[in-house]
C-alpha positions as CSV (number, residue, x, y, z in Angstrom):
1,X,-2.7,22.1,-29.0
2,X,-2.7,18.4,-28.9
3,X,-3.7,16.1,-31.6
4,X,-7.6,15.3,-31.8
5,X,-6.5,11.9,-33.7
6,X,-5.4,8.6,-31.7
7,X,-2.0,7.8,-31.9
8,X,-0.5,4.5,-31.1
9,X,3.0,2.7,-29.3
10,X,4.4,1.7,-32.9
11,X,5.4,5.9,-33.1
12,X,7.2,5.6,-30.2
13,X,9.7,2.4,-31.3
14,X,10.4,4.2,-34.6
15,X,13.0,6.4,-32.1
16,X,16.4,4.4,-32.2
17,X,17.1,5.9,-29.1
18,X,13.9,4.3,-27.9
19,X,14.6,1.1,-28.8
20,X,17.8,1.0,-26.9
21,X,16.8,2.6,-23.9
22,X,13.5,0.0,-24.0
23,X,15.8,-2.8,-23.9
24,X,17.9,-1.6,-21.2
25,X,15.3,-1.1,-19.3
26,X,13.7,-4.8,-19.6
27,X,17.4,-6.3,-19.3
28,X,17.7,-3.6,-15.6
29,X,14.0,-5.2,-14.7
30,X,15.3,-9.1,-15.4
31,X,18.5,-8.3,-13.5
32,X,16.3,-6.7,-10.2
33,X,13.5,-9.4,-10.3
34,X,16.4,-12.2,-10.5
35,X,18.2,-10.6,-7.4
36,X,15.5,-10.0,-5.4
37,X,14.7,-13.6,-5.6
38,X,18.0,-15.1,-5.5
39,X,18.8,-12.8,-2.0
40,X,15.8,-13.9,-0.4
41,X,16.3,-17.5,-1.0
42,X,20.3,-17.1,0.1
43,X,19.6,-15.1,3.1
44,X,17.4,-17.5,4.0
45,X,19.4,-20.6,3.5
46,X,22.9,-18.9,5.3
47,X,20.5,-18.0,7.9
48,X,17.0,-20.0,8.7
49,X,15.4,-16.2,9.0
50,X,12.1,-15.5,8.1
51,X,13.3,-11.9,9.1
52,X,16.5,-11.6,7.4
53,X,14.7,-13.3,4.2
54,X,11.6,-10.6,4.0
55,X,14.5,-7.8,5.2
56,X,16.0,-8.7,1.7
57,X,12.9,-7.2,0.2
58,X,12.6,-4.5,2.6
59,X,16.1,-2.9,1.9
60,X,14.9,-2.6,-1.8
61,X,12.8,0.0,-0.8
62,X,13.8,2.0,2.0
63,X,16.8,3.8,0.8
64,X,14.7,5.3,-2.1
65,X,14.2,8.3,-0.3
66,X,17.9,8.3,0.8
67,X,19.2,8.4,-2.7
68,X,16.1,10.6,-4.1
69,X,16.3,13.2,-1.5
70,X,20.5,13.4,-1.3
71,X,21.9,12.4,-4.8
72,X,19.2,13.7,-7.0
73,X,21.4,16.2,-7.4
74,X,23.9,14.0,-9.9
75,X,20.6,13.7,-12.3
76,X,21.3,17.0,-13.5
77,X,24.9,18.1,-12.6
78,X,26.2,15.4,-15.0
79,X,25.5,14.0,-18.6
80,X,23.1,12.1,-18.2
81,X,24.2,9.1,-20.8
82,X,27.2,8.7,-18.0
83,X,24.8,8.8,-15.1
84,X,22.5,5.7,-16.8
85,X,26.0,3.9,-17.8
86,X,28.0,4.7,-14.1
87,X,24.3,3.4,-12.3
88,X,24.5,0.0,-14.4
89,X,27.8,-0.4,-13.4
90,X,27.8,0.1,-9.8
91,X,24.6,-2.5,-10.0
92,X,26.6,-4.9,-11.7
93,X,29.7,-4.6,-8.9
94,X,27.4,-4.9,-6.6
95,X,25.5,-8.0,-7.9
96,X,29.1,-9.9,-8.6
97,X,30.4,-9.2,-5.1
98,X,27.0,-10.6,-3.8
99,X,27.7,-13.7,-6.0
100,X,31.0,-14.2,-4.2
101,X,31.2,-17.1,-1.8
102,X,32.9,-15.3,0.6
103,X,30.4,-12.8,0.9
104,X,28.7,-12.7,4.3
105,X,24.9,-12.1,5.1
106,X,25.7,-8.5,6.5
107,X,27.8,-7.7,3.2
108,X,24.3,-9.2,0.6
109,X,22.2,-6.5,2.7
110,X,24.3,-3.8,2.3
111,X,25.4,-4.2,-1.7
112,X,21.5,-4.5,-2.0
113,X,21.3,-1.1,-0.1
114,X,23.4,0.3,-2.4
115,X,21.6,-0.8,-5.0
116,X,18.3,0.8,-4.0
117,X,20.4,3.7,-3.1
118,X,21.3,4.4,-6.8
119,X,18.0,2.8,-8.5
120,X,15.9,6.5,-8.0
121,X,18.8,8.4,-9.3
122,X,18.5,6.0,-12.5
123,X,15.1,6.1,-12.9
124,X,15.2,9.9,-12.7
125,X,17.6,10.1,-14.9
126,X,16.0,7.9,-17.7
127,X,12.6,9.9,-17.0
128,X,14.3,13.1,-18.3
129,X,16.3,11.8,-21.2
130,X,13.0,10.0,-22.7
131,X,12.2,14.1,-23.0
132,X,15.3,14.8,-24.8
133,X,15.1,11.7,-26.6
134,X,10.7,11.6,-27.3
135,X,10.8,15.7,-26.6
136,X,8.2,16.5,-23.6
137,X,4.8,15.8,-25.7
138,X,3.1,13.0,-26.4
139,X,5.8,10.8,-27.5
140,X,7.2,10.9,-23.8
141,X,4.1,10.3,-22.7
142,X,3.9,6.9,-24.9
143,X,7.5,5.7,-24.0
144,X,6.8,6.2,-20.4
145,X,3.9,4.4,-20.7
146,X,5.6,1.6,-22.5
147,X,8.0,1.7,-19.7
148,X,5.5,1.2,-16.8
149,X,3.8,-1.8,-18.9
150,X,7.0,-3.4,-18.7
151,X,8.1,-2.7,-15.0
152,X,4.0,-3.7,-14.0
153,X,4.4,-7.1,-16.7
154,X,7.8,-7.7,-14.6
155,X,5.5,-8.5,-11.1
156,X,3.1,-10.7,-13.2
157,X,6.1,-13.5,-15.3
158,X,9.1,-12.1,-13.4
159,X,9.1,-13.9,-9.8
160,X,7.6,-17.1,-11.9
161,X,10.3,-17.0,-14.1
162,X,12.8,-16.4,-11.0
163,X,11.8,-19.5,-9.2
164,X,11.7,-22.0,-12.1
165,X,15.2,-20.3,-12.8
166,X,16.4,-21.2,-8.9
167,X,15.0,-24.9,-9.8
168,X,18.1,-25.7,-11.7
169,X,20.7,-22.8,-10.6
170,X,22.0,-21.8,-7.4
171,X,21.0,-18.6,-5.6
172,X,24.4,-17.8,-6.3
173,X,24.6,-18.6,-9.6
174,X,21.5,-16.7,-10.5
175,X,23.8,-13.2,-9.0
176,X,26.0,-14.0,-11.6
177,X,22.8,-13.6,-14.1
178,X,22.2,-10.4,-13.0
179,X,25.5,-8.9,-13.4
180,X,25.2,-10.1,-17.2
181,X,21.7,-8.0,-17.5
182,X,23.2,-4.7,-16.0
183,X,26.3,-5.2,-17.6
184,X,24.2,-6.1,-21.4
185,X,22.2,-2.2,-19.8
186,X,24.9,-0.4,-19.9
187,X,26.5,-1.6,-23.2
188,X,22.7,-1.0,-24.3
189,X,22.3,2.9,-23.2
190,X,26.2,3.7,-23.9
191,X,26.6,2.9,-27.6
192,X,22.3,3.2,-28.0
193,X,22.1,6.8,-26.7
194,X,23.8,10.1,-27.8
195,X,25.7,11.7,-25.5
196,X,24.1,14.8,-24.5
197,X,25.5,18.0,-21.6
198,X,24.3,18.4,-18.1
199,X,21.1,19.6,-18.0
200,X,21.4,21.8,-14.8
201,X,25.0,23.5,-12.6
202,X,28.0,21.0,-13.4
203,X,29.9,23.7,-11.5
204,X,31.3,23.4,-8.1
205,X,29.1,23.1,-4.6
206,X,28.1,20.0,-2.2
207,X,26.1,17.6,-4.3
208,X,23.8,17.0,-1.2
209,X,23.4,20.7,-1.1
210,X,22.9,20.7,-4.8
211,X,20.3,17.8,-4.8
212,X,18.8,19.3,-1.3
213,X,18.4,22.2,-3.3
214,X,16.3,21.1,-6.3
215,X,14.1,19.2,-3.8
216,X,12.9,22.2,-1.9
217,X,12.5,23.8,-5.5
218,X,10.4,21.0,-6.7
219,X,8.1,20.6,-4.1
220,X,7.7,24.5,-3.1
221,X,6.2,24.7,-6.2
222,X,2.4,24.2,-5.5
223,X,1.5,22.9,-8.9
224,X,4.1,20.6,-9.2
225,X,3.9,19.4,-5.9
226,X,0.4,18.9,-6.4
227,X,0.8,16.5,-9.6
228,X,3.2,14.5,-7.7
229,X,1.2,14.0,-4.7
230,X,-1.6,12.8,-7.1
231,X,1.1,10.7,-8.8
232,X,2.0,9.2,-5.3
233,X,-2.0,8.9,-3.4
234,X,-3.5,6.3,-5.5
235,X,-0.6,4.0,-5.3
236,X,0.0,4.6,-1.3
237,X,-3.6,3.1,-0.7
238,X,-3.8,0.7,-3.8
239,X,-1.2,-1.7,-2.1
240,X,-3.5,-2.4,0.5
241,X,-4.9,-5.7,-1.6
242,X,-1.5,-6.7,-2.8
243,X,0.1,-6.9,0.3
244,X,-3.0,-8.3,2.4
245,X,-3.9,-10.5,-0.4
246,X,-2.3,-13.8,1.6
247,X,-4.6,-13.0,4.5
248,X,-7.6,-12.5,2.6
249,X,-7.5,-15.7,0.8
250,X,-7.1,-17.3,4.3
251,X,-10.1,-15.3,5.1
252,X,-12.7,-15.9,2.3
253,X,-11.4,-19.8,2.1
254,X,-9.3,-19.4,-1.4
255,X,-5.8,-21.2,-0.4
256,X,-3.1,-20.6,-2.4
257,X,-3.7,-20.6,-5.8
258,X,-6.1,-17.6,-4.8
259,X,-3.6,-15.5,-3.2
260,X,-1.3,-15.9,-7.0
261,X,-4.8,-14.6,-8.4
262,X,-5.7,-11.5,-6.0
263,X,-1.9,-10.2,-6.5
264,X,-2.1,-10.8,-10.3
265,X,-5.6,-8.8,-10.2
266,X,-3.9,-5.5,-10.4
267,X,-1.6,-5.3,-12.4
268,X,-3.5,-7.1,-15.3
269,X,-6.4,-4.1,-15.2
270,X,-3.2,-1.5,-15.4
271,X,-1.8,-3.0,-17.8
272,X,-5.2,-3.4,-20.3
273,X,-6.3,0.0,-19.5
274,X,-2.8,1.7,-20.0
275,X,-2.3,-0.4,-23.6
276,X,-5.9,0.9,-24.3
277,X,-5.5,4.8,-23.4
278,X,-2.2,4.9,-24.9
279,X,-3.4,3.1,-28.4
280,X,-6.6,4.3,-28.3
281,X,-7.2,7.7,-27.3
282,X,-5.7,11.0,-28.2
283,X,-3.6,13.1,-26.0
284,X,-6.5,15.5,-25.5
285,X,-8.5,12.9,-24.3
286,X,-5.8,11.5,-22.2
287,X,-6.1,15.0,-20.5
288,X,-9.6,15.5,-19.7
289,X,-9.8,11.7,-17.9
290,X,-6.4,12.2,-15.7
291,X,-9.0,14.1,-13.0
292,X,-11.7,12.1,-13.1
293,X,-10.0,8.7,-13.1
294,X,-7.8,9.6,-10.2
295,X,-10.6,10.4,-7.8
296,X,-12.8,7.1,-9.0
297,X,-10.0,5.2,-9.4
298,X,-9.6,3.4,-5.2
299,X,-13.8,3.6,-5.1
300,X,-13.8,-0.2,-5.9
301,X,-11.4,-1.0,-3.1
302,X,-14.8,-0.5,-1.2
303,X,-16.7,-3.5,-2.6
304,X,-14.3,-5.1,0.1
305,X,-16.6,-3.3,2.7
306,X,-19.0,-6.8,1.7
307,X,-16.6,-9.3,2.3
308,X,-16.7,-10.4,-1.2
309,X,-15.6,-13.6,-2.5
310,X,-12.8,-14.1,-5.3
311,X,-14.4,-13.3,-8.3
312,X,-15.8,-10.3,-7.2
313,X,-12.9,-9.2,-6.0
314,X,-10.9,-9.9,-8.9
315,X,-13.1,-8.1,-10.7
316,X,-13.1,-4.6,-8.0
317,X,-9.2,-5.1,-8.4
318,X,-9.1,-5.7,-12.2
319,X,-11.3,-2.1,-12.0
320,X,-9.0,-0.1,-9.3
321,X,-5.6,-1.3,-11.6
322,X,-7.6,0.3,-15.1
323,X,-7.9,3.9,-13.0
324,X,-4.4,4.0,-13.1
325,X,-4.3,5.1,-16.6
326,X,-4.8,8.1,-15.8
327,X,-0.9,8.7,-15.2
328,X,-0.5,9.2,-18.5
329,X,-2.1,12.5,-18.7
330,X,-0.4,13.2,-15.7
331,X,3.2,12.4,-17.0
332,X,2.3,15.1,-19.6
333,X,1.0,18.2,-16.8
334,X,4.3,17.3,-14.7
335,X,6.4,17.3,-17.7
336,X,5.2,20.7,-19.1
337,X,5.2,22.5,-15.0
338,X,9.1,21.4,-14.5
339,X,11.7,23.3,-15.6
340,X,14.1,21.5,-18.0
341,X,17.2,22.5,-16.1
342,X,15.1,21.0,-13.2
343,X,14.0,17.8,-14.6
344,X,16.7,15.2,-13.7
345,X,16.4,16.0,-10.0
346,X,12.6,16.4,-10.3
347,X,11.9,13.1,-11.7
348,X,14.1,11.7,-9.2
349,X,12.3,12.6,-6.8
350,X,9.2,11.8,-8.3
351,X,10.5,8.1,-8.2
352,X,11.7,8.5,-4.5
353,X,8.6,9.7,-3.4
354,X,6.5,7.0,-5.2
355,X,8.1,4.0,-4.2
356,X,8.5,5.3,-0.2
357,X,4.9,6.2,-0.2
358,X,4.0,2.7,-1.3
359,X,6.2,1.4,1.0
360,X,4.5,3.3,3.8
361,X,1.1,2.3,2.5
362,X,2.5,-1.3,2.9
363,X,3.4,-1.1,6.2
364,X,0.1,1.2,7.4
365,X,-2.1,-2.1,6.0
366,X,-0.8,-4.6,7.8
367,X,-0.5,-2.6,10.8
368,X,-4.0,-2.3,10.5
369,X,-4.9,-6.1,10.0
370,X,-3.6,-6.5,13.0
371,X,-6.2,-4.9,14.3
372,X,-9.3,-5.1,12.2
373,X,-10.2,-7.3,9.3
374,X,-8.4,-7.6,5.8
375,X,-12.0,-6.8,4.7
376,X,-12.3,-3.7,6.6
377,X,-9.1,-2.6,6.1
378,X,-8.9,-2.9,2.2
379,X,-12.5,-1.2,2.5
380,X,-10.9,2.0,4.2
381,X,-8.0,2.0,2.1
382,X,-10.2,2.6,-0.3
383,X,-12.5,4.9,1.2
384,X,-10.4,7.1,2.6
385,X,-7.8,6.9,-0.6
386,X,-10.7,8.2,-2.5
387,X,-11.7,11.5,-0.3
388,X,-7.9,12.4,-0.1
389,X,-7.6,11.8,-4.1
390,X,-11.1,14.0,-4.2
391,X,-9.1,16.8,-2.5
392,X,-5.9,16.6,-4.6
393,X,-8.2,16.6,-8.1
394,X,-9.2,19.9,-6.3
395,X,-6.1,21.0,-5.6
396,X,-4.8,20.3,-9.1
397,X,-7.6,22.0,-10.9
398,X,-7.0,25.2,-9.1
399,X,-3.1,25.4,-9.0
400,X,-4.5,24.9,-13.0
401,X,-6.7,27.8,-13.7
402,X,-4.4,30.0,-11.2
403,X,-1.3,29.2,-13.7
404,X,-4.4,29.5,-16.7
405,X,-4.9,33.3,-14.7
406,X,-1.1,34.4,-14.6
407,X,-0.5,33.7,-17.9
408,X,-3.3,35.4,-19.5
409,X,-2.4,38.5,-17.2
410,X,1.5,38.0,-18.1
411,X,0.6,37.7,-21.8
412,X,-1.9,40.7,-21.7
């Protein structure tokens, strides 16, 4: 049974492994953050393309579901301290020959799809090494917590730091940054990390098969494919602000300097409320919130319904980025439903799944402005966001007290 007592972060950095793979992971987040911005701003100057420039953006998305769906596979079929260490490599290739002069515009989209195409692959495999490093209680559920603080702290100082950084170095020159960061990563997780097997078949077969594979596993399983649906909902409709958040500053009369605040918004309430739950609440407690907070959590998106004006919807943002805390109980469920020969492929697609869904959400918002107002829009988002999450808290509690059911009968 869990804990009754609150346990806090400092637990979590008392793991040397930890440590190093915290620091890789801040060094992998400086290095993507520095690119991103560095890309758009050389696209944009080899070209004159508003296009091209927001395509740079674009291509760091899309081919998440590429890689999560056909190399997942390579999560589990090989040690995973070479998976972490080959992905930081092929980053850092990638970053120097987009730092080359002679590099055209058609070879700095590509490298950057190769990039995204590796990035879930990563991510999934770090997810399931923080369980052989933290085990799969609530340690994990701390570091991946301390994890998301960073990647969500990344959007808030990252693209400021990014710019003031292109102030005194060329786009190029700021690549050449980058490849340092993955390259420092690697260094980081190779002599950091112990080097542990495959967790899953290192024997022969197509890797897409392999991978393939594992996803059908993954999500024919109704329990886990209900957590990760309830991992990927919220997010799907909470980018609706964020990416309309230009437009409805222009709309409410905010200029500028209220379009920095309504993106900052969310991220600052997910941030507070994940510090708090994860310092201040025991891993029981974490549990019995994960429902409720996931089907309240879009409910002030509505407030939008109003028109309101910046403060108030600061403050309905600020609210809507706090109900994500609720992912850390949820980290916990998925972790315990997985198999462990399953993980690496699982979390990848976990990853895959999350950042295409939020890409989709993006796209679903402002085809929508086009046609009604921001107001309206973010309103629905949020309205609709919340009866679907309604229906997956459902769904969850009963693939719960089914699996509750076959267990007593097994064990009887």
């Amino acid at each position: 049974m869990p804990s009754a007592e609150p346990t806090g972060y400092t637990r979590v950095f008392a793991v040397r492994e930890f440590r190093a793979v915290f620091a890789a992971h801040a060094l992998s987040l400086l290095g993507v953050v520095v690119s991103e911005i560095a890309l758009t701003v050389l696209v944009y100057g080899l070209t004159g393309s508003p296009l091209l420039s927001a395509l740079t953006f674009a291509l760091g998305m899309l081919p998440y579901l590429v890689g999560g769906t056909l190399l997942s596979g390579i999560a589990d079929r090989y040690p995973p301290r070479r998976v972490l260490v080959g992905c930081d490599i092929v980053c850092a290739g990638c970053a120097g020959l987009m730092a080359l002069p002679a590099t055209p515009v058609a070879g700095l989209l590509a490298l950057r799809c190769v990039i995204a195409l590796v990035s879930p692959v990563f991510n999934g495999t770090r997810m399931a090494t923080l369980t052989d490093i933290l085990g799969d209680g609530d340690l994990f559920v701390l570091g991946r917590s301390l994890l998301r603080i960073v990647s969500q702290s990344s959007v808030l100082v990252g693209f400021g730091l990014g710019g003031v950084l292109l102030t005194f170095v060329a786009p190029r020159g700021a690549l050449v940054i980058t490849v340092c960061t993955f390259t420092a990563s690697a260094l980081l997780l190779r002599c950091g990390t112990k080097r542990r097997p495959a967790r899953g078949n290192s024997g022969g077969g197509a890797l897409v098969r392999y991978s393939l594979g594992g996803a059908r596993e993954v999500l024919g399983n109704r329990r886990v494919r209900a957590l990760l649906l309830l991992f990927w909902v919220p997010p799907m409709f909470l980018v609706a602000p964020e990416v309309l958040a230009a437009p409805y500053a222009d709309e409410i009369g905010v200029g500028v300097a209220g379009v920095g605040l309504l993106m900052c918004a969310l991220p600052v309430g997910t941030i507070a409320a994940e510090l708090y739950a994860g310092s201040a609440l025991s891993a029981s407690a974490r549990a019995r919130i994960v429902l409720p907070l996931a089907s309240l959590t879009l409910v002030p998106l509505t407030v939008y319904a109003v028109t309101p004006g910046l403060v108030p919807a600061l403050v309905a943002l600020a609210l809507a980025g706090a109900g994500s805390a609720y992912t850390l109980g949820l980290d916990r469920w998925f972790v315990d439903a997985v198999p462990g020969e399953l993980r690496g492929r699982a979390m990848t697609v976990h990853t895959a799944g999350l950042m295409t869904i939020q890409g989709v959400g993006m796209a679903l918002a402002g085809l929508a402005a086009e046609f009604f107002a921001v107001s309206t829009v973010v309103a629905g988002a949020g309205i609709i966001g919340t009866l679907s999450c309604l229906l997956l808290a459902a769904e969850v509690r009963s693939t719960e007290l089914r699996d509750g059911a076959d267990q007593h009968v097994t064990g009887g």
